[in-house]
N, C-alpha and C positions, 0 to 999 in steps of 0.2 A: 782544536778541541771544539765541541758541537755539541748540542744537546739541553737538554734542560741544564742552568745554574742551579746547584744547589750543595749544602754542605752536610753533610751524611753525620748526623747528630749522633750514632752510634752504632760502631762496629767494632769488630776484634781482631785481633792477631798475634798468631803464635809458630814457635819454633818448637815444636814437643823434644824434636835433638839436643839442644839446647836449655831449653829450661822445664820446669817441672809441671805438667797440668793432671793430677791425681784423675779427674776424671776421663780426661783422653788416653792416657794411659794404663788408667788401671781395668778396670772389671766391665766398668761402666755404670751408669745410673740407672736400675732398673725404671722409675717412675719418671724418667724425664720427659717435661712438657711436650715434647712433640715426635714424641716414641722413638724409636729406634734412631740412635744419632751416631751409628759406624762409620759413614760417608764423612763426618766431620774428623775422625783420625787420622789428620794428614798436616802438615804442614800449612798454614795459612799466611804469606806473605808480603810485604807490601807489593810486589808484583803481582801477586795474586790478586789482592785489591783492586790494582791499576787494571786488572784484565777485568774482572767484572763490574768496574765503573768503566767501562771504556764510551758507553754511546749518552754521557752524561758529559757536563762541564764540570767536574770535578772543583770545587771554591776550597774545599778545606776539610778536616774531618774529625771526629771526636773519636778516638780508643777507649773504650770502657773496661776496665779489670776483667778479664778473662780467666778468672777461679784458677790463676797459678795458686800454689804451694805456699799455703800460710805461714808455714817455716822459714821465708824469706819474699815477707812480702813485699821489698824494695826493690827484688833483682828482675821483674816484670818493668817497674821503670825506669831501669836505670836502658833494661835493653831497647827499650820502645824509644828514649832519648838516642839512643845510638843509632837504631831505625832512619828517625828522623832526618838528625844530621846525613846520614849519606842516601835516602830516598827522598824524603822530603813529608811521609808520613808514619806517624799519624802529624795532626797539625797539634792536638795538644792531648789532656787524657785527663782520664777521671782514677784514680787509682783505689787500692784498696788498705783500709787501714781497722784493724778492731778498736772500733772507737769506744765499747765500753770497757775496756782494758787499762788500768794505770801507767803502760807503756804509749797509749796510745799518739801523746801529745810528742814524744820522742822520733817515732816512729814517723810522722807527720813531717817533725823539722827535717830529716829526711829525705823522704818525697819530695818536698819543698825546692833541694835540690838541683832541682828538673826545670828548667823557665817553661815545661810544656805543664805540670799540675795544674789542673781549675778544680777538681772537687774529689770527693770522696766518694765508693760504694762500697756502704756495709749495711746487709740486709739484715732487719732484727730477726728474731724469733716469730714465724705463723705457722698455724694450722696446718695440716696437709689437705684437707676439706673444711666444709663449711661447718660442719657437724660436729669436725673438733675444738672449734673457737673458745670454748670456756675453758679447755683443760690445760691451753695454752695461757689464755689471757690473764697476767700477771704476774708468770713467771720470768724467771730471770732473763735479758734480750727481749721480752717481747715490748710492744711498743709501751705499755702502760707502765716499765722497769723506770724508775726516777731517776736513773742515769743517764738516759737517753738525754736529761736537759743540759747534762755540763757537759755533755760530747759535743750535741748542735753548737751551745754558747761557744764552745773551743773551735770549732768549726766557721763557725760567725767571725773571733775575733780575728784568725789566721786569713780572712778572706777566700775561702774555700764554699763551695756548694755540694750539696750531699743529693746524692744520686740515690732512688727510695723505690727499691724494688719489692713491694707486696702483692699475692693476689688481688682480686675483687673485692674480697669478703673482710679485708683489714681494709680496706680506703679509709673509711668512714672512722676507726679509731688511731688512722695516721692524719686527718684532720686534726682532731683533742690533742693529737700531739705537738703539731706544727702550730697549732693556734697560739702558742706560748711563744713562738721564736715566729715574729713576723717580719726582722730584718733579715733574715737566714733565705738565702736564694735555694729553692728544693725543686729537683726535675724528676718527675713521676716518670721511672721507665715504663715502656709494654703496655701504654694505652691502660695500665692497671689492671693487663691481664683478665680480659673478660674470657675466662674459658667457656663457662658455663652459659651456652646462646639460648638455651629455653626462655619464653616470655618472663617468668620468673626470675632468672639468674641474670636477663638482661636488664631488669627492671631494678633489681637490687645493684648492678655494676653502677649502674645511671645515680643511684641515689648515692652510693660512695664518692664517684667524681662530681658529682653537684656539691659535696661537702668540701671537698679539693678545693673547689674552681671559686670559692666562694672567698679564699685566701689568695691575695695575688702576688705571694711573693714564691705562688708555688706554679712551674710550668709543667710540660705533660712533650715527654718523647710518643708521638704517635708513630708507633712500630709494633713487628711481632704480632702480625692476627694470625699466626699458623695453629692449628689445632693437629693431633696424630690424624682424624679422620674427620671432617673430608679432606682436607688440607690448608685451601686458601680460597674460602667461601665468599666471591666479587661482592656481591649481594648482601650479605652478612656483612662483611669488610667497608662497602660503603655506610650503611648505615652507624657503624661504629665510629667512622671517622667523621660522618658529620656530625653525628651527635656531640662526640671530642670536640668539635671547630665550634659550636652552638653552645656548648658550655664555658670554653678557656678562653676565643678565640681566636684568633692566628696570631697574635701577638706574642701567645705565650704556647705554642703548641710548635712543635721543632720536625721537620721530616727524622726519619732515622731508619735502618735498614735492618739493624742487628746481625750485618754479614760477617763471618760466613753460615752461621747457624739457621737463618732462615733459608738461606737457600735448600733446605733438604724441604722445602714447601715451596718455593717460586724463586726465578733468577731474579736479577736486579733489574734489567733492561724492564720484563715483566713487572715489575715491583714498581718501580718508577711510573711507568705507562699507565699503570690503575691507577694512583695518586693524583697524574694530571687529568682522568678521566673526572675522578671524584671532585676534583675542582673547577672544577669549567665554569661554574656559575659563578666563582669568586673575582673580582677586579685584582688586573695585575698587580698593585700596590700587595695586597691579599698573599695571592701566591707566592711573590717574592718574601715575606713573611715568613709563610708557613715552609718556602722551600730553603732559605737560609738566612734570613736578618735576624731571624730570631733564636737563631743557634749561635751564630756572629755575636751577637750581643748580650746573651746567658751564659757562653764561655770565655766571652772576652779574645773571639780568634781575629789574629792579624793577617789582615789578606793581600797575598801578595801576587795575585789570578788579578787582574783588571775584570770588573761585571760591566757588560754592556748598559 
């Protein structure tokens, strides 16, 4: 095995034969982030995996809930634990649970289950633009919902971490929320989603993660710069990602890849290579960091790869 060590903070995988993903299955998602995502209709397996982490030193990996079928949202871990046991990935998972639900706490014990659980993702309520922010803000799921507090606290007392997928334009009101639960370990996926690269929408991304970074029990998966058009802008990409390292750290900023979904924008190999490019000026202590001590020790993975 050769290549950069690192532990792949978040990826997917699924058997559509198998188990149920409404959206790869069904019609598809008109409005999905990074447009047309037919290429992703196929089976994604952990051999699959292993083929496109091949020119990496694979450490370990995190499975993120992959929008199975809310109708049983156990049967995603039970199979991903089975995965495990006979490939060896994923190394552990973040599942999904409707946490403002009176089922919720049930459902959990559950999951729990699994010795591979470390956290939860359940995405509140946002906007579809920026524009719709007020129509949303305070309704039911959205972040300002006062249920939100005994879900975290429930989440807090089970030892679990919550996985917080919002666009750019909620960061700054998923601060006000986290700032209540400061023992609660929370990992910002997708860089916080800067879609919007105008000077403007770069400038507002920046002031949401500055709200973030100002909390430290909250880290930040830097992944997912795909846009539908131009794709995977180097330039753009770098600057995002240092601004991410300049605001959290590397102590708290995790490599992550979001395979297979990004690859309909860049391979891994590719993927990887600009990340070490974007880091050069950092001290090896640094890099090992940002490429996996700090996902080691936000999911609590057991590694059983020797790191040189």
């Amino acid at each position: 095995m050769t290549g950069r060590a690192l532990i792949d903070a978040h990826h997917h995988l699924w058997d559509i034969g198998r188990l149920d993903y409404p959206w790869l299955q069904g019609e598809g998602e008109p409005g999905f982030f990074l447009g047309d995502y037919r290429a992703l209709r196929r089976n994604y397996l952990p051999e699959d995996f292993r083929r496109d982490t091949a020119s990496v030193r694979l450490l370990a990996s995190v499975h993120c809930e992959a929008e199975h079928s809310r109708a049983d949202p156990v049967a995603e871990t039970r199979w991903l634990t089975l995965q495990q046991a006979c490939t060896g990935l994923p190394s552990v998972l973040v599942a999904w649970a409707p946490l403002l639900s009176p089922a919720a706490e049930g459902l959990l014990e559950v999951h729990q289950q699994s010795p591979l659980l470390r956290g939860i993702r359940y995405k509140p309520l946002t906007a579809r633009t920026p524009g719709e922010i007020q129509r949303v803000r305070g309704q039911p799921g959205s972040l300002q919902d006062p249920a939100w507090h005994a879900a975290l606290a429930l989440l807090q007392r089970l030892g679990l971490s919550w996985d917080l997928r919002v666009p750019w334009w909620h960061l700054e009101e998923a601060a006000a929320l986290l700032d209540a639960h400061p023992e609660l370990t929370v990992v910002l996926n997708h860089t916080g989603l800067p879609w919007d690269r105008s000077p403007t929408g770069l400038a507002l991304w920046r002031r949401g993660m500055q709200a973030l970074a100002q909390l430290p029990h909250v880290a930040v998966k830097v992944s997912e710069f795909g846009l539908p058009e131009p794709g995977w802008d180097v330039k753009q990409n770098y600057r995002l990602v240092r601004d991410t390292l300049e605001l959290f750290g590397h102590e708290r900023c995790l490599f992550a890849s979001n395979f297979p979904v990004a690859s309909l924008r860049i391979g891994y190999t590719e993927l990887v290579a600009h990340f070490e490019a974007f880091l050069t000026q950092d001290t090896p202590a640094q890099r090992e960091a940002f490429f996996w001590r700090t996902a080691q020790r936000v999911y609590r993975i057991p590694l059983t790869i020797p790191v040189p």
